[in-house]
C-alpha positions as CSV (number, residue, x, y, z in Angstrom):
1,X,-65.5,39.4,86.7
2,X,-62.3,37.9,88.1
3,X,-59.3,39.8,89.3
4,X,-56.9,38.7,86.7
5,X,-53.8,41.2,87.7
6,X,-52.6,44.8,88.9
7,X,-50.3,47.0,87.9
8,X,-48.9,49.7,90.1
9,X,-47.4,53.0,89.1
10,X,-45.4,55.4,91.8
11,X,-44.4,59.2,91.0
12,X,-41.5,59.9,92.6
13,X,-39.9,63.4,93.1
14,X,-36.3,64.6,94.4
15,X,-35.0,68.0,93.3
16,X,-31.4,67.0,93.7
17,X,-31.6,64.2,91.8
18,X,-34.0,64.9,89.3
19,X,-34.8,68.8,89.1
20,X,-38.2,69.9,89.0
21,X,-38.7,66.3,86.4
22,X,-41.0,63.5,88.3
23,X,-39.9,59.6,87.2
24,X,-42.4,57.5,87.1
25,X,-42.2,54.0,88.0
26,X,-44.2,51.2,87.3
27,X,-44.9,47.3,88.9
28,X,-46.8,45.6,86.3
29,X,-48.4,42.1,86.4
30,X,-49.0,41.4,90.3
31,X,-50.9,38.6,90.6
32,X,-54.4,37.9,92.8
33,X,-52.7,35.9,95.3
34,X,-49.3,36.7,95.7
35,X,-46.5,35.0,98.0
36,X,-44.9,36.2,100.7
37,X,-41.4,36.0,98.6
38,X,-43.2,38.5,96.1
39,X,-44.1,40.5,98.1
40,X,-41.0,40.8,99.7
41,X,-39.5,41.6,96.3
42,X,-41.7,44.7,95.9
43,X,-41.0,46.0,99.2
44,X,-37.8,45.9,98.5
45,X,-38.1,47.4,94.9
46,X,-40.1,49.9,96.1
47,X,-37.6,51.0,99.4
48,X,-34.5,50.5,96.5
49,X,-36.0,53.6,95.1
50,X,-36.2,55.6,98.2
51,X,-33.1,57.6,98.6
52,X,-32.4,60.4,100.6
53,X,-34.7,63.4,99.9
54,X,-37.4,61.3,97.8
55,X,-40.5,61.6,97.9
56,X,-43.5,59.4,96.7
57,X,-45.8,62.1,95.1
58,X,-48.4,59.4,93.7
59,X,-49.5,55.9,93.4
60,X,-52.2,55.0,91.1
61,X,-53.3,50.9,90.9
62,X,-54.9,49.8,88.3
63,X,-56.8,46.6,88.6
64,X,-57.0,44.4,85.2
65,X,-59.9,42.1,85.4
66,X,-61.4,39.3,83.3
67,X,-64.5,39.5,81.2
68,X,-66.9,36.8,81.6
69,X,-67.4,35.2,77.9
C-alpha cells in the first residue's frame, strides 16, 4: 500500500470563548511529500487558531492509503 494522503483533526477547548463546547477542526488532504510553503501554511493555520487561553485537547491523524489492485 501507498500513502496516498492524511487528514488531521485538532480538538480545541477555551471556556471563554466557547463554554464548556470543544470545536473541532480539521486539515484534510495533506499530501505524502509536502513543501516547505505547505507546511508553512499549516503552521500558520494551526497557531491562527491559538488564542489566548486555548488549548489543544486532541489530535487524531488519519492516514488514507491506496489499495493495490
Amino acid at each position: 500500500m501507498d500513502w496516498e494522503k492524511t487528514s488531521v483533526k485538532i480538538t480545541l477547548q477555551n471556556k471563554e470563548k466557547y463554554g464548556d463546547k470543544k470545536i473541532h477542526v480539521a486539515f484534510n488532504d495533506i499530501g505524502s511529500n509536502p513543501e516547505v510553503t505547505q507546511i508553512n501554511l499549516f503552521i500558520a493555520g494551526i497557531t491562527d487558531l491559538l488564542e489566548e487561553g486555548t488549548t489543544i485537547t486532541n489530535v487524531e491523524v488519519l492516514k488514507i492509503e491506496k489499495l493495490a489492485k
